[in-house]
C-alpha positions in Angstrom: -12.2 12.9 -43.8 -9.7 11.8 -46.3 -7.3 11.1 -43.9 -8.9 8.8 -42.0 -9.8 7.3 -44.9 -6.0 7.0 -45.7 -5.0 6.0 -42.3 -7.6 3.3 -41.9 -6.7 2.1 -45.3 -2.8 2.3 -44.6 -3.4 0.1 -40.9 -5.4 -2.2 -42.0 -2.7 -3.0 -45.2 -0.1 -3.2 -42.4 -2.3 -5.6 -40.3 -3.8 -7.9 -43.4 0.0 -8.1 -45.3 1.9 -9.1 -42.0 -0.3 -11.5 -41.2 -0.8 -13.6 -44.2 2.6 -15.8 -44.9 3.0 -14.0 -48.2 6.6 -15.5 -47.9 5.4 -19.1 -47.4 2.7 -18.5 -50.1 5.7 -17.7 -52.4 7.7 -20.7 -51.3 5.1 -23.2 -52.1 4.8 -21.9 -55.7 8.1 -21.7 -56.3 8.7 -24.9 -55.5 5.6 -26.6 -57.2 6.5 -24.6 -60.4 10.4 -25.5 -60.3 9.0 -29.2 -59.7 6.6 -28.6 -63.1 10.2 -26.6 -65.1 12.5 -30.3 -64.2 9.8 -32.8 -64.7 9.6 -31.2 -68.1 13.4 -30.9 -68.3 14.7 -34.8 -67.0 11.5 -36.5 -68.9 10.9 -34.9 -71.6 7.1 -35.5 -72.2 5.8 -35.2 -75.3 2.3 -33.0 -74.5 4.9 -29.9 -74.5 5.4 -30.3 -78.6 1.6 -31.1 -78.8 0.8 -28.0 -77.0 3.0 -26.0 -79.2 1.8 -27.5 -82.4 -1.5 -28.1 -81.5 -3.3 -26.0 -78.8 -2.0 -22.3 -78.8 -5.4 -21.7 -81.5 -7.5 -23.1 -78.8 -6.0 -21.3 -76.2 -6.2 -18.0 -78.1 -9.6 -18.3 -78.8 -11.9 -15.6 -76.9 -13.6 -18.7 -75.0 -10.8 -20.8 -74.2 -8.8 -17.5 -73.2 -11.6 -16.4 -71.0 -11.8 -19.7 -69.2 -7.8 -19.6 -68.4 -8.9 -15.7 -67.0 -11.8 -17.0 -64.8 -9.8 -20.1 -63.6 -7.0 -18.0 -62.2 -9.7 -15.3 -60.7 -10.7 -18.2 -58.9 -7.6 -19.4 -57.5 -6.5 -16.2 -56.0 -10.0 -15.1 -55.0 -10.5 -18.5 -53.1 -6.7 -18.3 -51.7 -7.6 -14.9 -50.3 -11.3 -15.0 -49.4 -11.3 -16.8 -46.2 -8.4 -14.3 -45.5 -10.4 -11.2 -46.0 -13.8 -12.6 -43.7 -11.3 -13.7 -41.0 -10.1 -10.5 -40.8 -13.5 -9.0 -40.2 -14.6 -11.4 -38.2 -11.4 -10.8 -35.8 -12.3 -6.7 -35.8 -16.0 -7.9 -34.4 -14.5 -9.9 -32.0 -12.0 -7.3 -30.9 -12.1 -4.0 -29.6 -12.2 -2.6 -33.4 -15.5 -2.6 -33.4 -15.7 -0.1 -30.6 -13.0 2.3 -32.4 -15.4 2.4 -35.5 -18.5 3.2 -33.3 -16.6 6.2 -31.6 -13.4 7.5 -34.0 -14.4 5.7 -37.7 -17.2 5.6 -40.1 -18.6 2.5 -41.2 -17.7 3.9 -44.9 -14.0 4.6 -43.5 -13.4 0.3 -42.3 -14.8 -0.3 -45.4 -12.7 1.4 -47.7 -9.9 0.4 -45.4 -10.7 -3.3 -46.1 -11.6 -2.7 -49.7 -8.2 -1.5 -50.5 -5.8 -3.4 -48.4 -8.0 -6.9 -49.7 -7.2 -5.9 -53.3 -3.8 -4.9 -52.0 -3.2 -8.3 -50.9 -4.8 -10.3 -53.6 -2.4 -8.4 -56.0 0.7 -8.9 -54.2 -0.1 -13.0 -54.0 -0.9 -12.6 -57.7 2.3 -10.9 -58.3 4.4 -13.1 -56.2 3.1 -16.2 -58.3 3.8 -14.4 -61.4 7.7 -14.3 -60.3 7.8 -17.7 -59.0 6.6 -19.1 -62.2 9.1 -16.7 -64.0 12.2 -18.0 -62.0 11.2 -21.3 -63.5 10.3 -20.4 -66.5 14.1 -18.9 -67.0 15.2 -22.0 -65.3 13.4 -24.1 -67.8 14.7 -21.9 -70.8 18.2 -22.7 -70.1 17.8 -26.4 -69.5 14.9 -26.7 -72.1 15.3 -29.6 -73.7 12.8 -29.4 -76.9 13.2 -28.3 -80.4 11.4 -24.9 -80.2 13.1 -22.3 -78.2 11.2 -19.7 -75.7 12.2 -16.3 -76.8 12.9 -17.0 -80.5 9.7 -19.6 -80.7 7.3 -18.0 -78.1 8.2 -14.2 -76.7 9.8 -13.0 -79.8 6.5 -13.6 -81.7 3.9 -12.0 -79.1 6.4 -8.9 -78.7 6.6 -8.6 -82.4 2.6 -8.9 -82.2 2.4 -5.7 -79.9 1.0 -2.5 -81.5 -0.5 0.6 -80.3 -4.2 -1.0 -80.6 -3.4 -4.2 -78.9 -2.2 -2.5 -76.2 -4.2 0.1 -75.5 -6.6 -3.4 -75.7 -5.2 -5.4 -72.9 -5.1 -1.9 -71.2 -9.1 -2.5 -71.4 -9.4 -6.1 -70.7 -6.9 -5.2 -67.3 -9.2 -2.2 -66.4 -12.2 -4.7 -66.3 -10.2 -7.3 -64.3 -10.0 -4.5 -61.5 -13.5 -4.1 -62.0 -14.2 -7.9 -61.8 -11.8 -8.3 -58.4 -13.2 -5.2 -57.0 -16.7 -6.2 -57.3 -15.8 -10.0 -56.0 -14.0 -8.5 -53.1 -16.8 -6.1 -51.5 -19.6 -8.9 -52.4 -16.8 -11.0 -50.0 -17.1 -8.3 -47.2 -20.6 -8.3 -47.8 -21.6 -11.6 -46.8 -18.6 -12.0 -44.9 -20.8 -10.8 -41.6 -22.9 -13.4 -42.2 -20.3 -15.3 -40.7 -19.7 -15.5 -36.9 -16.3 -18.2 -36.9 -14.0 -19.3 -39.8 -15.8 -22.4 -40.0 -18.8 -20.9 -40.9 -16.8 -18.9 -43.9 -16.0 -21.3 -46.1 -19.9 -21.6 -46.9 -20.0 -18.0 -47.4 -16.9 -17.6 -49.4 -18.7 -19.9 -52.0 -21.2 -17.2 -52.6 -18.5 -15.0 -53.8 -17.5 -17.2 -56.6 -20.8 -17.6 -58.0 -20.8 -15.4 -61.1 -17.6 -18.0 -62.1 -19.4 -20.8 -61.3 -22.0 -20.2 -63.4 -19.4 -19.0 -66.0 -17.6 -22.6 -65.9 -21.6 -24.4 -66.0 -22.4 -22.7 -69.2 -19.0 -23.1 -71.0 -19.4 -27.2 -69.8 -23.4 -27.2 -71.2 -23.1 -25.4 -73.9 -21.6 -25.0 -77.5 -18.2 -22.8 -77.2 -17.8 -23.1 -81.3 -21.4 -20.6 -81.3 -20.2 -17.5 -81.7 -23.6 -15.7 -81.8 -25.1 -17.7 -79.1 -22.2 -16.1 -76.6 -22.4 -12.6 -78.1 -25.9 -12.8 -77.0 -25.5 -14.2 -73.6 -22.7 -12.1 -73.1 -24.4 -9.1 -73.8 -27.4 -9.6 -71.9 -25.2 -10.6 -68.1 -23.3 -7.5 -68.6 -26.2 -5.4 -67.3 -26.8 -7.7 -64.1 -25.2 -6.9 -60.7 -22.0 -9.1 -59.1 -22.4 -10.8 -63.4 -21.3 -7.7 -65.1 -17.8 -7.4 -64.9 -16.8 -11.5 -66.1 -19.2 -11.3 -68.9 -18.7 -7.4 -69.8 -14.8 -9.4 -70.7 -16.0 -12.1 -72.2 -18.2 -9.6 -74.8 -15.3 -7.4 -75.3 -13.1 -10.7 -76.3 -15.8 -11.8 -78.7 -17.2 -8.3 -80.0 -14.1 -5.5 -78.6 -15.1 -1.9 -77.3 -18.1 -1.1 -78.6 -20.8 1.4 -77.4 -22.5 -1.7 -75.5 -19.1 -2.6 -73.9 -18.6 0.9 -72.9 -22.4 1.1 -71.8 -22.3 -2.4 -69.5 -18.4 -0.7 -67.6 -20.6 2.2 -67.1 -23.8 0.4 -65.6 -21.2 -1.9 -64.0 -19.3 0.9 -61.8 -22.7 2.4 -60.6 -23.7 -1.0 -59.9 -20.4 -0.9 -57.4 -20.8 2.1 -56.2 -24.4 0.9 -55.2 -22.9 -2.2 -53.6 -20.4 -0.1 -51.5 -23.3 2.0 -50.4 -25.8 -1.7 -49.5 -22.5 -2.7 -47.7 -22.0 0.2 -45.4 -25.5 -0.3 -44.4 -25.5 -3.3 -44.0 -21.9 -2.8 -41.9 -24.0 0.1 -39.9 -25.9 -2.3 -38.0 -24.8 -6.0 -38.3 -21.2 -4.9 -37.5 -22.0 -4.3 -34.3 -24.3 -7.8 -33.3 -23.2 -11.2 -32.2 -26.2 -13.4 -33.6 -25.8 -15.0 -37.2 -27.9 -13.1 -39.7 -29.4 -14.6 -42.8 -29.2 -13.6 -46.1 -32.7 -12.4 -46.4 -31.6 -9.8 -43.6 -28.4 -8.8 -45.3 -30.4 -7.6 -48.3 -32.9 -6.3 -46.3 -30.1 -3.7 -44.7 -28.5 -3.0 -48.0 -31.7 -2.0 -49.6 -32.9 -0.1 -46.7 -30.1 0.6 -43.9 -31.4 -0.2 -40.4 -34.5 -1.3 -40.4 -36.4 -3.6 -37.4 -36.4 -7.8 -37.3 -38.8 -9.9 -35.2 
């Protein structure tokens, strides 16, 4: 059992990394961050000492921090998305679908795409991360300003590092998996609603939701209410696909308390849950041609196969 669960999971790595242009996708932000690093370098602009001066208390508020966090969620989820339901809807079309009815378990594909998805969103992740580190070191050596990186900027933050704070961001990275996790089997989820890439952009929107309604309520209401986000917080870390964003966003505000460790808890049965609506739902819809609505898709996750007119 566990090794087909391995060797599922190690194929369908293979098959998602090799054909996504990770290469290209590296490329492209090397280039648009090098093009960011010279701008700043031949022109000088004057936002960079503003920023410096000015906005690193913003940006290390809770709030503004947890907006930067949710922004970038949603570039790489919506980058890889579309990726992930092409992939499934290619297995449908193909004679996968046959090997899972005769050598696989529903629950084995899954895991297979569960893994090599998150596999694949952390690699693009990664490979930004070093393309806007190449020009950031190509910035610090042509950097033209007053303030300097590492004495100005990296110094300070390594300084800042103690057992507690890192043990912290330990946390806070524990609940990203959480957060991409849940966003990712949600994806595969809904992703059978859709029969063509054309009809997965629509669905991929569903996915993004929880952020969505993250970036409405930090537009409508007060950010400078402290109490007023506590208490919102607190309340959407006990609601399915919501948890995981907001369980953060009450740990920046309050840290680990026995409510943040409650709402992680609640959240992981909540995903195991999912994973268990999903392979129902993969039991039977897997294996059809015709779209399905949504209605039908909970239907199947609440109660496996069950019989539509």
């Amino acid at each position: 059992m566990k090794n087909k669960y391995f060797a599922y999971s190690y194929l369908s790595i293979k098959t998602l990394i090799l054909n996504k242009s990770l290469l290209f996708g590296f490329i492209f932000n090397l280039i648009i961050a090098l093009i960011a690093s010279l701008y700043m370098i031949i022109f000088q602009p004057d936002f960079m000492s503003n920023a410096l001066a000015n906005r690193i208390p913003e940006f290390g508020s809770s709030i503004g921090l947890l907006n930067i966090i949710a922004i970038m969620v949603v570039f790489f989820l919506f980058g890889n998305v579309a990726t992930m339901m092409q992939s499934v809807i290619d297995d449908r079309d193909s004679k996968v679908s046959e090997i899972i009815n005769t050598s696989i378990y529903e629950n084995h594909y899954l895991v297979g795409k569960l893994v090599s998805s998150f596999v694949l969103i952390s690699v693009t992740i990664i490979s930004t991360a070093i393309a806007f580190l190449i020009a950031g070191i190509v910035f610090a050596i042509f950097n033209p300003y007053d303030f300097k990186i590492y004495t100005d900027i990296v110094k300070p933050l390594i300084t800042s590092l103690n057992f507690e704070n890192v043990m912290f961001m330990f946390g806070c990275v524990g609940i990203g998996h959480l957060m991409l996790i849940t966003s990712i089997l949600f994806a595969l989820g809904t992703s059978i609603k859709a029969n063509s890439a054309v009809d997965a952009f629509p669905v991929s929107l569903l996915v993004l939701t929880p952020y969505f309604l993250l970036f409405g309520l930090l537009i409508f209401l007060p950010t400078g209410n402290s109490d007023l986000w506590i208490s919102i917080s607190s309340i959407m870390s006990f609601i399915p696909l919501f948890s995981p964003i907001f369980i953060l966003m009450y740990v920046f505000l309050e840290g680990f308390t026995i409510l943040a460790y409650a709402a992680i808890f609640i959240s992981i049965v909540y995903l195991i849950m999912i994973f268990k609506g999903v392979v129902n739902v993969y039991s039977y819809a897997f294996y059809m041609s015709e779209k399905i609505s949504l209605k039908k898709i909970i239907l199947l996750a609440l109660k496996g196969r069950v019989r539509f007119r």
